[in-house]
Structure formats: structure tokens, C-alpha cells
C-alpha positions as CSV (number, residue, x, y, z in Angstrom):
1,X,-3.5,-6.0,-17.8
2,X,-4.9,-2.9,-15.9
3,X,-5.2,-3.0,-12.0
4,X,-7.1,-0.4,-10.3
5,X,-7.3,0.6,-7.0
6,X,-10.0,2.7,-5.2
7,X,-9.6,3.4,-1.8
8,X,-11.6,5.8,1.1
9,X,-9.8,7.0,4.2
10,X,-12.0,9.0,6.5
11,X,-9.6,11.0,9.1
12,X,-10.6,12.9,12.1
13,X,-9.0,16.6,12.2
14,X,-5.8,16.4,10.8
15,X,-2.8,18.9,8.4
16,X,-1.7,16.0,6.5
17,X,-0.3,17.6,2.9
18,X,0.6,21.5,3.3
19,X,-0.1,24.2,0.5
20,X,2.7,27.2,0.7
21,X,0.5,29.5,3.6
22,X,0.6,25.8,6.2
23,X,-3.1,25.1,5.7
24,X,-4.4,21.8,4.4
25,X,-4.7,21.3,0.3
26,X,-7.3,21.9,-1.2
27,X,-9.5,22.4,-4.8
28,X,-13.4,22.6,-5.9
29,X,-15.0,19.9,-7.2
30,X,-19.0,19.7,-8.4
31,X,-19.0,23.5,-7.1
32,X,-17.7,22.8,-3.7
33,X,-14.2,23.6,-1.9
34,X,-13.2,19.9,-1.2
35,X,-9.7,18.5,1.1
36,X,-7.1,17.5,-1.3
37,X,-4.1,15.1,-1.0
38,X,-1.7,15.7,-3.7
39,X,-0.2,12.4,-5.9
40,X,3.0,13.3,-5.3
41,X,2.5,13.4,-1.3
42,X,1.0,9.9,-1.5
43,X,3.5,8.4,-4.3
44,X,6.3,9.5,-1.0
45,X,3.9,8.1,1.8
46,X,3.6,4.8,-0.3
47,X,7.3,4.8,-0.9
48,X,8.0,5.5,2.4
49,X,6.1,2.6,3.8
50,X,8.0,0.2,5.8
51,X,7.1,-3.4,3.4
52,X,7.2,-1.4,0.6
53,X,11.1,0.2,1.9
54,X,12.4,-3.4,2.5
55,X,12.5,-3.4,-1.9
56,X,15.3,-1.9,-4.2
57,X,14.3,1.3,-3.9
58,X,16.0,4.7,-6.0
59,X,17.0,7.7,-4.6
60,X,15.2,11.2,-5.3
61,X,17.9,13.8,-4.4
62,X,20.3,16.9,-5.7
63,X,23.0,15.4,-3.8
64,X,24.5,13.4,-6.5
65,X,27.9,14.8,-5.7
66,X,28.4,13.1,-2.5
67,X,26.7,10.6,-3.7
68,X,29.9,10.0,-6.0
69,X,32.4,11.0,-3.7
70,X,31.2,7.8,-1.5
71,X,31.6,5.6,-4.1
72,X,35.2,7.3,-4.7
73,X,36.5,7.3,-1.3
74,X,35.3,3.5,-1.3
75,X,37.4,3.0,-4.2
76,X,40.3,4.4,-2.7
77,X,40.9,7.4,-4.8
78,X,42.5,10.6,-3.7
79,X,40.9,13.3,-1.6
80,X,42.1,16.2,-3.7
81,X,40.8,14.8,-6.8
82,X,37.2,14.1,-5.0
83,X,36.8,17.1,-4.2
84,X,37.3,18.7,-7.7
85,X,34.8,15.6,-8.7
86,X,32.4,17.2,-6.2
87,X,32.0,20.4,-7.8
88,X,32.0,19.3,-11.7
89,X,29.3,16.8,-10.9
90,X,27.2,19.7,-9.6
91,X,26.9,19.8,-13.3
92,X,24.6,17.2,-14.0
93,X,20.9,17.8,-14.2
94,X,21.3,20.6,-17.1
95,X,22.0,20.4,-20.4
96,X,25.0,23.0,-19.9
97,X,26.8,21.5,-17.1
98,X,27.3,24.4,-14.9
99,X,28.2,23.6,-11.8
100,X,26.4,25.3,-9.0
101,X,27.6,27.2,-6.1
102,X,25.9,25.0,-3.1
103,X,27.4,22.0,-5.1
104,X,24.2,20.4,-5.5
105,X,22.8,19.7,-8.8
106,X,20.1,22.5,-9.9
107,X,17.6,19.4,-10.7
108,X,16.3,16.9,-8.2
109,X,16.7,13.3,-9.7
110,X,15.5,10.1,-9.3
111,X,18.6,7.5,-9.2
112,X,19.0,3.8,-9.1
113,X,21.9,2.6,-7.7
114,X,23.4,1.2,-11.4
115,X,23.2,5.5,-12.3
116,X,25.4,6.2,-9.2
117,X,27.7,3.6,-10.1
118,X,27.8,4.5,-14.0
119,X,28.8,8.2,-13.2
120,X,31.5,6.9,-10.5
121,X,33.1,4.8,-13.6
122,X,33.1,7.8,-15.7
123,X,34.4,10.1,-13.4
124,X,37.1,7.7,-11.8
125,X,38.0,6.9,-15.1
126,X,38.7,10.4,-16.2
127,X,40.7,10.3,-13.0
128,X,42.9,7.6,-13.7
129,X,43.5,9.6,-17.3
130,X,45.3,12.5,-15.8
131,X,48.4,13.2,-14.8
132,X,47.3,15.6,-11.6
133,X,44.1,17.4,-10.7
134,X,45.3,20.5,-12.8
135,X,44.7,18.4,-15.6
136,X,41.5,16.9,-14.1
137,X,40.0,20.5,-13.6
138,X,39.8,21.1,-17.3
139,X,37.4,18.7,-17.5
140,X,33.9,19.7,-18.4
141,X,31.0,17.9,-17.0
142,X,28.7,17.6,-20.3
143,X,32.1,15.3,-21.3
144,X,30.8,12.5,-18.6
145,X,27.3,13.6,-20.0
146,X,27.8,12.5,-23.5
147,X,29.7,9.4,-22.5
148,X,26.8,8.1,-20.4
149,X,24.7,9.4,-22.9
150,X,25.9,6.1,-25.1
151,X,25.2,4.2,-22.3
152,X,21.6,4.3,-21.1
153,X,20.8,0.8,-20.9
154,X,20.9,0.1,-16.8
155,X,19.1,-1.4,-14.7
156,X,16.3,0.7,-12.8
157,X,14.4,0.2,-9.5
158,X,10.7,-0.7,-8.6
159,X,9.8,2.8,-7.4
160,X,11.2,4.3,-11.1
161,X,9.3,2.0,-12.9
162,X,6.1,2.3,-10.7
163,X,5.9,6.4,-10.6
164,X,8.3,7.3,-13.5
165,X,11.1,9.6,-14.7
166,X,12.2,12.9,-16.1
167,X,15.2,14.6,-16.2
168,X,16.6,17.0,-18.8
169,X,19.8,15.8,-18.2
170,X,20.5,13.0,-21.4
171,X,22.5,11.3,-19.1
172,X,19.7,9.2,-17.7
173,X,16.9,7.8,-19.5
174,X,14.1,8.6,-19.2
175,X,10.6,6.1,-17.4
176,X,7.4,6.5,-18.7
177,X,5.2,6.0,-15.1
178,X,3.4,2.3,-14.7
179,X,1.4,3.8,-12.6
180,X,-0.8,6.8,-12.6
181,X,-2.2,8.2,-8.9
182,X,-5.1,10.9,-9.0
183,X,-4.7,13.6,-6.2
184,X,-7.5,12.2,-3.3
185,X,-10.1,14.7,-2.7
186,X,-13.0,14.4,0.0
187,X,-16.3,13.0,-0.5
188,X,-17.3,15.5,1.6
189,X,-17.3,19.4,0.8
190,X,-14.5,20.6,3.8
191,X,-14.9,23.4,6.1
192,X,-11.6,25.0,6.6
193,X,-10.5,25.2,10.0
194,X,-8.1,26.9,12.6
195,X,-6.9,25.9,15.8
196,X,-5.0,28.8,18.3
197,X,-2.9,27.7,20.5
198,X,-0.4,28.5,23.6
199,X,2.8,26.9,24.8
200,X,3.7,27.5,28.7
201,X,7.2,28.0,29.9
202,X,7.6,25.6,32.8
203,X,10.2,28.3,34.6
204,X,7.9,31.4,34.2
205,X,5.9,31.1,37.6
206,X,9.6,30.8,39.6
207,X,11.2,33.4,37.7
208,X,8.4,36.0,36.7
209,X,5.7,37.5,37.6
210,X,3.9,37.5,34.1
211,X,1.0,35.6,33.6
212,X,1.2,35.1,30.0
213,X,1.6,32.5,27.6
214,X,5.4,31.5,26.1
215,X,4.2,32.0,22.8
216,X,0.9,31.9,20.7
217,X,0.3,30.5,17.3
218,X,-1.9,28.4,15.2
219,X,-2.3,26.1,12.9
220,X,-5.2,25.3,10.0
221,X,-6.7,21.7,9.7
222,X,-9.5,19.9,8.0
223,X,-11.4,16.6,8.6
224,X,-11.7,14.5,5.4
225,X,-13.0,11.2,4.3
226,X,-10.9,10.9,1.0
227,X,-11.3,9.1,-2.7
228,X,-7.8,7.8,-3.2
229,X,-7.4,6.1,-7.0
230,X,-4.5,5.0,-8.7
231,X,-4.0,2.4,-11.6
232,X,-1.3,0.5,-12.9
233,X,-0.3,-1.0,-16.1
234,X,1.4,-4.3,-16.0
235,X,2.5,-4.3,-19.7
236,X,4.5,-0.6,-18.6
237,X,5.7,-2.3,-15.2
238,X,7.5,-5.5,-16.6
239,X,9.0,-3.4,-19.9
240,X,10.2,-0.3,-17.5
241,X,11.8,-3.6,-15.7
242,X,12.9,-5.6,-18.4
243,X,16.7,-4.9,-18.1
244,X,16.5,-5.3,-13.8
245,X,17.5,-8.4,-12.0
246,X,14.3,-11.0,-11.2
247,X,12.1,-8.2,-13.1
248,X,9.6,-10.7,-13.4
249,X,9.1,-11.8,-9.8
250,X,9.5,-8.3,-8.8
251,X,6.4,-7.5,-11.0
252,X,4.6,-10.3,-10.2
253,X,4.7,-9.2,-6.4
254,X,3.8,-5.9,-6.5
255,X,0.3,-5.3,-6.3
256,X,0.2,-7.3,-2.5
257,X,2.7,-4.8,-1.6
258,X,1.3,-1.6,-3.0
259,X,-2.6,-2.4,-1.4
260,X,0.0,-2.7,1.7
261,X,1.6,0.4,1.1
262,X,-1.7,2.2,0.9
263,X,-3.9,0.3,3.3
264,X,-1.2,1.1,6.6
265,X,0.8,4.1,5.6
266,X,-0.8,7.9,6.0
267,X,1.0,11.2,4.7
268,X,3.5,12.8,7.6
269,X,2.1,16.0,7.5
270,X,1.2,17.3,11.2
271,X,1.1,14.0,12.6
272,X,2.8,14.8,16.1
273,X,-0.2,17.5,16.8
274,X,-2.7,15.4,15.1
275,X,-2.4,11.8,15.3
276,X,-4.2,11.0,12.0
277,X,-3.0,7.2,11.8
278,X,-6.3,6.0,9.8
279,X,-6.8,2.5,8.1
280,X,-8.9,2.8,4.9
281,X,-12.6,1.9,5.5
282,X,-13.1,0.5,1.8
283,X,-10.2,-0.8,-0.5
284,X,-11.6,-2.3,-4.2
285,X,-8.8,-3.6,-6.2
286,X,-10.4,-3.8,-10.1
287,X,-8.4,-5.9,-13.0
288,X,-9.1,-5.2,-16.8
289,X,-7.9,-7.1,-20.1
290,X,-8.8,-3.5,-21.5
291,X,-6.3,-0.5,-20.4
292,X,-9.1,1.8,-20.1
293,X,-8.8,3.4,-16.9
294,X,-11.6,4.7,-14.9
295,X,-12.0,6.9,-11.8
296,X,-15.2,6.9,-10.2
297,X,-14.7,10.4,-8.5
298,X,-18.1,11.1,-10.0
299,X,-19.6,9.2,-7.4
300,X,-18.7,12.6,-5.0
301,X,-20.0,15.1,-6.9
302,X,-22.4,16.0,-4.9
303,X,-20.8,16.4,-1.4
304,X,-21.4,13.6,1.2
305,X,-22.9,14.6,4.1
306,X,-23.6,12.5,7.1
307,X,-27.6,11.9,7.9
308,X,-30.2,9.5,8.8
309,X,-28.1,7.7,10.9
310,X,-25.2,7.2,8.1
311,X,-21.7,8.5,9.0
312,X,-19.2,9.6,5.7
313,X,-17.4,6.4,5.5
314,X,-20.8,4.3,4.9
315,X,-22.5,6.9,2.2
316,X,-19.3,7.2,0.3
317,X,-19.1,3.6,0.2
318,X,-22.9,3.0,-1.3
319,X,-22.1,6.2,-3.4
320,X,-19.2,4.3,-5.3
321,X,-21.1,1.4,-5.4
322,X,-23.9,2.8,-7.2
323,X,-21.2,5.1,-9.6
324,X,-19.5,1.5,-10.3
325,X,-22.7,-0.3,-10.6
326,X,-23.5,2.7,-13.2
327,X,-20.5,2.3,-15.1
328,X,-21.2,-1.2,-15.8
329,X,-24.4,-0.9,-17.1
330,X,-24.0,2.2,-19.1
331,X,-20.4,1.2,-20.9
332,X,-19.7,-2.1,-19.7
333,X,-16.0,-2.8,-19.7
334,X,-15.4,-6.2,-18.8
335,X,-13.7,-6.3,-15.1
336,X,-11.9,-10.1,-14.9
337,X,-11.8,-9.0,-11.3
338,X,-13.3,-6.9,-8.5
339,X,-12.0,-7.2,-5.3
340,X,-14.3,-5.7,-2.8
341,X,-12.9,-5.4,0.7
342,X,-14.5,-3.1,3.5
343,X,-14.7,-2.8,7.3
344,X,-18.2,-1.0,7.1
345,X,-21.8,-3.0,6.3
346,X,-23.1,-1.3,3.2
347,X,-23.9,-2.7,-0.3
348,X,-20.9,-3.4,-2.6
349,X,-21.3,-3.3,-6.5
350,X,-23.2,-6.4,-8.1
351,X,-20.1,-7.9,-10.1
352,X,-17.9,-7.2,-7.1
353,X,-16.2,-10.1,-4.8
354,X,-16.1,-9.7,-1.2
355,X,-13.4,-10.3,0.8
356,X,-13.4,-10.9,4.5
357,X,-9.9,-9.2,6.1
358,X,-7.7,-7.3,4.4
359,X,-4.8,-10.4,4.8
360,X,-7.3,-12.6,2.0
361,X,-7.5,-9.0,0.1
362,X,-3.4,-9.8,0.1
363,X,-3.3,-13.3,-0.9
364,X,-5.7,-12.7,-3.7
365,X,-3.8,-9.9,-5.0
366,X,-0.9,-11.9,-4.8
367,X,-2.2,-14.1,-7.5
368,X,-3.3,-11.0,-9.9
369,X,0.0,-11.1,-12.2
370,X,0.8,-14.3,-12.0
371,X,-0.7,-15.7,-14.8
């Protein structure tokens, strides 16, 4: 089974995801400069939010090293031989094993707890094999590598199997994503734009005689109403699970807590100058026998603008209505399910259900994989 998601989120003037000058992400679409929201920055808002933290969760880091020293010290072995640990472990994350100077590993990873606890054996065992830590330094970390390399049957956690895994390190295997999340762009073509502004030193009157400002600066922002899709394949989920603990009720839950996830959480970016804590006007959860997935971005190609009474959130909705309304008479994929849920009056697609609040959106979701 395919389950879709389609989501818009109109936000007043915010920063929320930063390209490399500080100003607000962007692209063109149908000719026009649109806001953007990268996938990555939403996979990490989604993950961050507080239901969806309370599951087994991995961890996306370089600091693997101390990682393993914890689980050392915990074990009770000696300080001089976790420190030479340390520094060979900086090894992992290349196919080489060249341990780095800031003894981090060169690649960020994405860990489950089982991978922290795998290297730990390897490493303390290779401990327990030598005689003293002149011994233990000729040890070479692509040694643990192809060791664990034999071993790549462990258990991974929900936030692997939802958004994937690569490493060139053979160490770890490697997650094809269950879930696939398009970068959200505005209905609405964006006008870029820049707000100066002065900070006052409290102490300046008292102890000088200069009228200026403390400092000046600015900062770009943007106001957006954005077209957040994602889908997910239940097939991937449950066999990216299938050698975790409860895999099956963990799978079965997931889609209440990801609408969660996206419905309350919003991207960090700027967020003590700008407030931009926004619940989505319009969340449509679609299920499919078929895994055909389908984005109706389409339905913004021509730029939203507010008129004739009509604010962003309401024309985008009728906009997607119409694109899915479209879709189904033009290639008509059967949808088992479409789950129509929206805090503004405006016209929903013909084979959509409505759904009152967004806690009935939840219960009926909960229901989705549980068949």
C-alpha cells in the first residue's frame, strides 16, 4: 500500500530553512521564483517533533567515537585503551580507515543503537585480545570494518527505515527510504524580502554621549503558503523493519504519528525573530493498492494570488481540488482512501472524505495499516 500526504501551510513573514548567504530557500517553478523548504529540513522538523521523539529513534552524527567510548567506560574498560579506541574509530565512514585529526569520522551517519553496540563488541573485543595498548595501536580500523562487515543483519530504528540510509562505509547496511518527501515550494510566486534592523545598548545614554545604535544588521525573509508532499510505502516500511522488535505494531502506528509530526511541528529556522508557529490549513492523507505516486504540485503552476475576496490558503485549497479532481478523471488510479481534512470552507475533491478535526483525521489514520 501507498499513503500520501498533501499538506498547505501558509506562514506570515518568516526565515524558516537558510540557503548559504542567510536568506530564505528558494527555486523557480512554472516561470516564477517560488519559497522553498528543502526535504531534508522537514525530514529533521518531523523527526524532531515531540510524539514523533517519544519512538526509537537513530542518531545522525560524526561523533561515533565517543559514542563508543560511553559504551566502554560503561563496561568498565581502561581509560588508556579508550582513548586509543577514540582515534582508530575516527576511521569509520571511509573505505580506508583513516583516522582524522578532530577525531570525528569524515562522514555523518545515521546509527541505531544495535550499530553503536555492534562496533563496542568489536572494539572491546580486540581489547580483551591484547596484551597492552602498544599491541592495541597496531590495530587498523578497516580490521573492525570487515568484521562487522559479516555482520549486517541488526536491528534498525523507525526514523532509518522511514527516510533511509547511505554510507560508504560497508560496515553498515545500507536502507532504501520508505518514504519519499518533495522539497515544499509556495503556491504563491515570493517576493524576497529584507528587514534592517538596530540593537540599543541599555548603558549608552549613562556612559556616552553618542546617539547611535549598538549595532545594525539585517536579515532576509519571505511569506509563503507552502505545498508540502511526501508518500510512503508500507511494503518498504515493514521489510526495512523486519529484523526490529514489534516491527509490525511499530508499522502499523506510524502514519497517526507522522500526520502529527507534520500537522504541529514547523522548521527552527529564525523562529525567535519570527514566531512562524503555523498549523496547516489543509492536510489530505490518500491510500493506493497501486504504488504509483503522485504529486499534485501542478495545481501551482500558475502562482496563487489572493483576489476577489479569497486569501492563499482558500485558492490553493480549490486549486488542489480541481488538480486532484483532474487526475482522476484523466488517469484514474483507484484511491481506497482520501482523507480530506481542512480548517478553511472551500470545495474538496469529489471522491474525497471529509473529516471534521484533525483528532478524527488521527483515529482514521490509525486504522490505515491495520488491515
Amino acid at each position: 500500500m501507498l499513503i500520501e500526504f498533501h499538506i498547505l501551510k501558509n506562514y506570515p513573514p518568516t526565515n524558516l530553512n537558510r540557503d548559504e548567504t542567510g536568506s530564505p530557500k528558494s527555486c523557480f517553478f512554472g516561470g516564477s521564483q517560488r519559497g522553498r523548504i528543502s526535504s531534508q529540513c522537514l525530514k529533521s522538523t518531523w523527526r524532531r517533533a515531540e510524539d514523533f521523539n517519544k519512538l526509537d529513534l537513530g542518531i545522525r552524527t560524526r561523533y561515533l567515537p565517543e559514542l563508543v567510548a560511553l559504551e566502554l567506560e560503561k563496561r568498565g574498560t581502561a581509560t588508556e585503551f579508550i582513548e586509543a579506541a577514540k582515534k582508530k574509530i575516527s576511521g569509520f565512514g571511509n573505505k580506508k580507515g583513516d583516522e582524522t585529526d578532530d577525531g570525528r569520522t569524515t562522514q555523518i551517519m545515521f546509527f541505531s543503537n544495535d550499530d553503536v553496540q555492534a562496533v563496542t563488541d568489536v572494539v572491546e573485543k580486540s581489547i580483551n585480545e591484547c596484551q597492552d595498548v602498544k599491541e592495541f595501536d597496531k590495530i587498523k580500523a578497516t580490521q573492525w570494518q570487515d568484521k562487522l562487515k559479516a555482520v549486517k543483519v541488526r536491528p534498525i530504528t523507525l526514523d532509518i527505515a522511514l527516510f533511509g540510509r547511505m554510507i560508504t562505509d560497508d560496515s553498515f547496511a545500507d536502507v532504501e527510504a520508505a518514504m519519499q518527501v518533495a522539497h515544499a515550494i509556495s503556491t504563491n510566486e515570493v517576493n524576497m524580502e529584507s528587514d534592517f534592523f538596530t540593537a540599543v545598548d541599555d548603558l549608552k545614554e549613562r556612559f556616552s554621549k553618542d546617539a547611535g545604535a549598538a549595532m545594525m544588521d539585517d536579515t532576509d525573509f519571505n511569506s509563503c503558503c507552502y505545498y508540502i508532499y511526501a508518500s510512503l510505502d508500507a511494503a518498504q516500511l515493514s521489510g526495512n523493519l523486519k529484523n526490529s522488535p514489534d516491527a509490525l505494531q511499530i508499522a502499523q502506528n506510524i502514519v497517526p504519528v507522522l500526520v502529527e509530526a507534520m500537522a504541529y511541528s514547523n522548521p527552527s529556522g529564525k523562529q525567535n525573530s519570527f514566531a512562524g508557529n503555523i498549523y496547516p490549513s489543509l492536510i489530505c492523507v490518500e491510500c493506493k493498492e497501486k504504488n504509483i505516486p503522485i504529486s499534485y504540485a501542478n495545481a501551482f503552476e500558475i502562482p496563487i494570488k489572493g483576489s476577489n475576496g479569497k486569501g492563499l490558503s482558500k485558492q490553493s485549497i480549490e486549486n488542489l481540488a480541481k488538480e486532484m479532481d483532474s487526475f482522476d478523471n484523466h488517469f484514474g488510479l483507484p484511491i481506497e482512501k482520501r482523507l480530506w481534512f481542512s480548517t478553511v470552507e472551500a470545495p474538496m475533491p469529489a471522491k474525497a472524505t471529509k473529516v471534521n478535526s484533525l483528532q478524527e483525521l488521527l483515529a482514521q489514520c490509525t486504522e490505515i495499516l491495520k488491515k
